[in-house]
C-alpha positions as CSV (number, residue, x, y, z in Angstrom):
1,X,47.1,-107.5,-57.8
2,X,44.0,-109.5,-58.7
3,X,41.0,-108.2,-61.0
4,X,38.3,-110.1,-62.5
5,X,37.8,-109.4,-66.2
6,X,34.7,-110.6,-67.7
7,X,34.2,-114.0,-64.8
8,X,38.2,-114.7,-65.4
9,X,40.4,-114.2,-62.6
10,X,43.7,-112.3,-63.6
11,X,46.7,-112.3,-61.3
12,X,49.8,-110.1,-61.9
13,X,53.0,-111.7,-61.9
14,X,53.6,-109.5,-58.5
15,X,50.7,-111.2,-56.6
16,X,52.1,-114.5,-57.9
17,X,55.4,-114.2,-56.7
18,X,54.1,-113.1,-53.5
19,X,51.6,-116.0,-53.4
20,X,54.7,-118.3,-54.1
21,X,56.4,-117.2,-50.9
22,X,53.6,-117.1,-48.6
23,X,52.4,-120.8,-49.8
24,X,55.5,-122.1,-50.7
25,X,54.9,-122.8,-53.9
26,X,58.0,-123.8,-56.3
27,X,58.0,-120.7,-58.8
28,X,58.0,-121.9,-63.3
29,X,60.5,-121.9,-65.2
30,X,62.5,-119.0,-66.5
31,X,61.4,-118.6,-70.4
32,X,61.3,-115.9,-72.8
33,X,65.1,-115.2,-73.3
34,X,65.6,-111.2,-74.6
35,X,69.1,-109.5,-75.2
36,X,69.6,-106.3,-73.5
37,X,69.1,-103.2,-75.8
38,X,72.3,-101.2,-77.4
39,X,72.1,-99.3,-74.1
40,X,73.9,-102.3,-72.4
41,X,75.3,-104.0,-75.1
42,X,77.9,-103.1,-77.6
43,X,79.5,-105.2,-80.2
44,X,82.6,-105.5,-78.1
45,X,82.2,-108.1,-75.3
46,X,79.6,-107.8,-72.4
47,X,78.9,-109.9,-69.2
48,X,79.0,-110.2,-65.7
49,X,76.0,-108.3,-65.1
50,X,74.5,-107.8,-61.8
51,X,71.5,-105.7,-60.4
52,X,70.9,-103.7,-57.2
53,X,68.3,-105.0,-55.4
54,X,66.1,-102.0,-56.1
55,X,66.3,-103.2,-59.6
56,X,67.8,-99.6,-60.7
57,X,71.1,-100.2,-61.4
58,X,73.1,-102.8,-63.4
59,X,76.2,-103.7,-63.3
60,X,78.5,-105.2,-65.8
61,X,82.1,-105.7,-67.7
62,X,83.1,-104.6,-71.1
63,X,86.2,-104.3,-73.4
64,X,84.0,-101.9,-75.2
65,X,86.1,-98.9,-76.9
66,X,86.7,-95.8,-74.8
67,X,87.8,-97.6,-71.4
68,X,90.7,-97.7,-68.7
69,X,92.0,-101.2,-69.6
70,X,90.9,-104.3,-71.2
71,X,87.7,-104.6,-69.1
72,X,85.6,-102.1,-67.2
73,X,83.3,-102.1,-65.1
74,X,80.0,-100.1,-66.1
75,X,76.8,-99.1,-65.0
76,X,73.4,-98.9,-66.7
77,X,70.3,-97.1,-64.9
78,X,66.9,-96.3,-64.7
79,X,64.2,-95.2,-62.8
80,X,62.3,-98.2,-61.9
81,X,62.1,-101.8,-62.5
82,X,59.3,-100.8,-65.1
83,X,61.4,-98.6,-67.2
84,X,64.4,-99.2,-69.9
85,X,67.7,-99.3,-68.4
86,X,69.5,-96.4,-69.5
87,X,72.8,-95.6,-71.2
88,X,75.5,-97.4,-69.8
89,X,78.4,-95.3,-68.4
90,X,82.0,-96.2,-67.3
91,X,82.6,-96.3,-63.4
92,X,85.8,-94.3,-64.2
93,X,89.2,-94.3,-62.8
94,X,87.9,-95.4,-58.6
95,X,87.1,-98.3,-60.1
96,X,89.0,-99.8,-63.0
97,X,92.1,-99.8,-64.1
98,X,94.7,-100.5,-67.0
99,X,94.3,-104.2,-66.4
100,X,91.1,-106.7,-66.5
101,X,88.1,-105.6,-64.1
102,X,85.3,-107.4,-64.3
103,X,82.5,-109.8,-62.6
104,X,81.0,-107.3,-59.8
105,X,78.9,-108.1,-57.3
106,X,76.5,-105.5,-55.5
107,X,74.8,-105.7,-51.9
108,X,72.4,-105.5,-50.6
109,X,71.9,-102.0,-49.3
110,X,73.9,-101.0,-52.5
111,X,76.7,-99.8,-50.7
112,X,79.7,-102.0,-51.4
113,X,80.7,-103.4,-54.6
114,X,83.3,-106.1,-54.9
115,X,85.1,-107.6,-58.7
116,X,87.6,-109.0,-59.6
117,X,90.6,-107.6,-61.1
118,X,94.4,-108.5,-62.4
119,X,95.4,-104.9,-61.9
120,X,99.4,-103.9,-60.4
121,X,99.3,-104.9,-56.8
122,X,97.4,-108.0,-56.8
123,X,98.7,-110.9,-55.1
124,X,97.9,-113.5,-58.1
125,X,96.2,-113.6,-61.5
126,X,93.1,-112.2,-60.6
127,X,92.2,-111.1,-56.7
128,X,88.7,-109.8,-55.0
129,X,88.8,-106.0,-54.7
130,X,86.3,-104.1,-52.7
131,X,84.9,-100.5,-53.2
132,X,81.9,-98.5,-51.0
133,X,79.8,-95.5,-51.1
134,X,78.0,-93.3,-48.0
135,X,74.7,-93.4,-49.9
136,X,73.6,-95.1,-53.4
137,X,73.5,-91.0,-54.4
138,X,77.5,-90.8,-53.8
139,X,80.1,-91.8,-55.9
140,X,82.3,-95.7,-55.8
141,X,85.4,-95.0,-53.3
142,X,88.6,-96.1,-54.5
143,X,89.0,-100.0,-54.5
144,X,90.7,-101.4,-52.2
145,X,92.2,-105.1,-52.5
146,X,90.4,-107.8,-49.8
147,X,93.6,-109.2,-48.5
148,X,95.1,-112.6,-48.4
149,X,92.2,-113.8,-46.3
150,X,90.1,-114.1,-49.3
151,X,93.3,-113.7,-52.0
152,X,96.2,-115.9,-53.2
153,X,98.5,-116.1,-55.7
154,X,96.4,-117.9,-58.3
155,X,92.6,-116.8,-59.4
156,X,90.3,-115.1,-57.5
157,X,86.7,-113.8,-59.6
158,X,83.5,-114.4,-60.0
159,X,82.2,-113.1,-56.2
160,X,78.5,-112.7,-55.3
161,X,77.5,-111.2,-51.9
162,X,74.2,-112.5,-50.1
163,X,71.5,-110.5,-49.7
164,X,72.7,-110.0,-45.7
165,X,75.7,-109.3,-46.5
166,X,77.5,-112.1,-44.8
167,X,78.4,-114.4,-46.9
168,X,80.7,-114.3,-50.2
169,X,80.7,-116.7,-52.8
170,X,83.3,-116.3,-55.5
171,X,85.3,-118.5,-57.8
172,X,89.4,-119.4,-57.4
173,X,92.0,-122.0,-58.9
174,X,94.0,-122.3,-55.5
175,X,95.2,-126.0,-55.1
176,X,93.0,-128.2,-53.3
177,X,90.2,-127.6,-55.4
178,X,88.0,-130.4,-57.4
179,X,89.2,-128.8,-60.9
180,X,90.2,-126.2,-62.9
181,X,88.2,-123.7,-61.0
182,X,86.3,-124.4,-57.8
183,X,83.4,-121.9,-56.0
184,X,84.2,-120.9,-52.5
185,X,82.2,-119.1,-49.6
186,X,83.4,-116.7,-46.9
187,X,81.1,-115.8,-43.6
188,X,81.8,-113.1,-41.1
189,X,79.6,-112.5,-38.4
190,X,78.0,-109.2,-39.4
191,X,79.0,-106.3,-41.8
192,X,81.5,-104.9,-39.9
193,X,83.6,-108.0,-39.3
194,X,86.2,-109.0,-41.1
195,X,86.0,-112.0,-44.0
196,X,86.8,-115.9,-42.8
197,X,88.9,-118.5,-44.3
198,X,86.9,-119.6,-47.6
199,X,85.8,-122.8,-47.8
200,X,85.4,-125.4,-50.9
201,X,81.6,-126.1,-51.6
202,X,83.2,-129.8,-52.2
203,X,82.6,-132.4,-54.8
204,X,78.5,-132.1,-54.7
205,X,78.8,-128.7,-56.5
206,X,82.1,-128.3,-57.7
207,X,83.4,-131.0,-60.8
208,X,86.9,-131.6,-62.3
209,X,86.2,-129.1,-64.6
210,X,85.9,-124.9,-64.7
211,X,82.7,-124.0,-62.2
212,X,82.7,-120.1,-62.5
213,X,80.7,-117.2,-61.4
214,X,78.2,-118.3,-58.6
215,X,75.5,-116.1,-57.9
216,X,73.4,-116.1,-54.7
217,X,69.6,-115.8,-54.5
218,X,68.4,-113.4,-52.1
219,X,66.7,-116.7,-49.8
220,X,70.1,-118.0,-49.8
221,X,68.4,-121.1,-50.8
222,X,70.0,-121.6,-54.8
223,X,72.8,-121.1,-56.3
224,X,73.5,-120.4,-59.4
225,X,76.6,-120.5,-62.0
226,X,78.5,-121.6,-65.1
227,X,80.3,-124.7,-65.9
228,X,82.3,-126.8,-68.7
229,X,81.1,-129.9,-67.2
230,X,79.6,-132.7,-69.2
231,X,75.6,-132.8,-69.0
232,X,75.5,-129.0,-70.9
233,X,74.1,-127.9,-74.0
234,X,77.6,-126.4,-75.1
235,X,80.5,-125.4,-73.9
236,X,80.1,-123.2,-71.3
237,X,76.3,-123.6,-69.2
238,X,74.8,-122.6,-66.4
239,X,73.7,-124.3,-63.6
240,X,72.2,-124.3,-60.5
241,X,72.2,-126.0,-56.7
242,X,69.7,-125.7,-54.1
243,X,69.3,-126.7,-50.4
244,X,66.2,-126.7,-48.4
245,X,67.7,-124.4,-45.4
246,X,71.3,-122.1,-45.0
247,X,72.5,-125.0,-43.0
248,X,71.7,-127.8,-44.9
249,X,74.1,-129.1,-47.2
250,X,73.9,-128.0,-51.5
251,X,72.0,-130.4,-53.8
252,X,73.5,-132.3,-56.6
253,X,73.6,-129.4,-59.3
254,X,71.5,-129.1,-62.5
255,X,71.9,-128.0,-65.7
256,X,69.1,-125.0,-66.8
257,X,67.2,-125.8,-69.3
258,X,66.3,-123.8,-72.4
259,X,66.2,-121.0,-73.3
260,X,68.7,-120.6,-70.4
261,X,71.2,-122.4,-71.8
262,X,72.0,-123.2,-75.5
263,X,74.3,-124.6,-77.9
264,X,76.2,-121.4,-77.2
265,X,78.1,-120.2,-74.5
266,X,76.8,-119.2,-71.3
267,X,78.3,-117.6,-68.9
268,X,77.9,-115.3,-65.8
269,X,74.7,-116.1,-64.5
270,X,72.6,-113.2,-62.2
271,X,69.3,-113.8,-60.5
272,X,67.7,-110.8,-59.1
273,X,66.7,-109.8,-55.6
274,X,62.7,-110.9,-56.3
275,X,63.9,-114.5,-57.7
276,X,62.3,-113.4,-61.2
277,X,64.5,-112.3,-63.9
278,X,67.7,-114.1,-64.5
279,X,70.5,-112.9,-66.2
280,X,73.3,-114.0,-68.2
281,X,76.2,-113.5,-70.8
282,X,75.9,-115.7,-74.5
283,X,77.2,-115.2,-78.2
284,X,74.3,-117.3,-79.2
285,X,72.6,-116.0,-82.7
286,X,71.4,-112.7,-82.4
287,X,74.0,-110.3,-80.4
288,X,77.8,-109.2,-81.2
289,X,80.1,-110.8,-80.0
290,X,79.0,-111.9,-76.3
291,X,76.2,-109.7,-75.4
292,X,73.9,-109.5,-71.8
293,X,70.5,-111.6,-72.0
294,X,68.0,-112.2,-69.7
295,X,64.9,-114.3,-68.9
296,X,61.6,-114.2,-66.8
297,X,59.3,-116.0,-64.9
């Protein structure tokens, strides 16, 4: 809202962003990096976080003590986008397993979840599993693997679902590829259709090197994720691509400035459903071991 204090005008950061979409205004830069308290982050590892789009509920991986496997996947809550997130718990036993689970991804309607996980079954290294709830007040359903539509037998992590729900972005090593790892999408028609072939984003996003762990703004419109390309700060940034329309072609990709990125590692990047915090995984000085950060605009 808007309130005049003493002959100064003074506009939340609500009214802003809502300004911003109406006039199409470019929104700042993101500034202000924070690590997540001790009710996220542990002095084990922590990343891959992602938020509902009601902002209540975040979702990461762990090798914390206490776990399934080597990484879970666990939850942190709270009542509103105003409050502290909450202690984080383990999703339990429908959702990881002895193996590696990590990198989720929630929809929109908070209803399906979908990670990435090298547990007994799986067709390769790593392949795209898929779990769903009746309501966001019911428990995760067993996950399910997504089939060899979306999996082979290499590496397949890193998804992030659009805000619609129809199309799936996720990282994979299958040949063909640019590099090490290239980022992929998946369309289906609606919500209730089944996945399509992935295609390569091609050489304007992807690079010889590792591009990992894209994640989708709710417009559709940028994309963001880490790489070990050359143009960094360290080893591992993040970047990000943008196109002016969901059927125009991706931008030449950019490297975030700081505090986004640093001489540190980077990885996992998140941005949430209102295009103003972004999140992100770094063992840059002041965490243990690779803790959850995030920054505003």
């Amino acid at each position: 809202m808007m309130k005049g204090i003493g002959g100064i005008l003074v506009v939340s950061t609500a009214a802003l962003f809502l300004l911003a979409c109406e006039e199409e205004l470019p929104l700042g830069n993101f500034d202000n990096a924070v690590r997540l308290s001790n009710n996220v982050n542990s002095i084990a590892s922590d990343a891959g976080a992602d938020t509902s789009s009601d902002h209540k509920e975040l979702y990461f991986h762990s090798d914390r003590t206490g776990g399934n496997g080597g990484f879970d996947i666990h939850v942190s809550v709270r009542a509103s986008s105003a409050d502290a997130w909450g202690v984080a718990t383990n999703l339990g036993t429908a959702i990881n397993s002895a193996s590696d689970d990590r990198g989720a991804t929630i929809s929109g309607d908070g209803l399906t979840l979908i990670f990435g996980s090298d547990r007994a079954g799986s067709m390769g290294l790593n392949d795209l599993y898929i779990s769903s709830r009746a309501s966001v007040l019911d428990p995760w359903g067993s996950a399910t693997n997504m089939g060899a539509t979306l999996n082979t037998t290499g590496d397949e992590s890193g998804p992030s679902i659009s805000d619609d729900g129809l199309t799936l972005f996720f990282h994979s090593d299958r040949p063909g590829g640019q590099g090490s790892t290239d980022i992929y999408s998946s369309t289906r028609a609606s919500t209730s259709d089944p996945w399509g072939a992935p295609s390569n984003l091609g050489s304007t996003v992807n690079s010889a090197d590792f591009d990992n762990a894209p994640s989708i703004s709710a417009d559709g419109l940028t994309l963001y994720f880490h790489s070990t390309r050359a143009g960094g700060q360290g080893q591992h940034d993040t970047w990000k691509s943008e196109r002016l329309s969901s059927s125009d072609p991706w931008g030449a990709p950019e490297a975030m400035p700081t505090p986004v990125n640093s001489s540190s590692i980077e990885t996992g990047p998140s941005i949430t459903s209102d295009d103003l915090t972004l999140y992100f995984a770094s063992d840059r000085p002041g965490g243990d071991a690779r803790d959850i950060w995030q920054v505003t605009r």
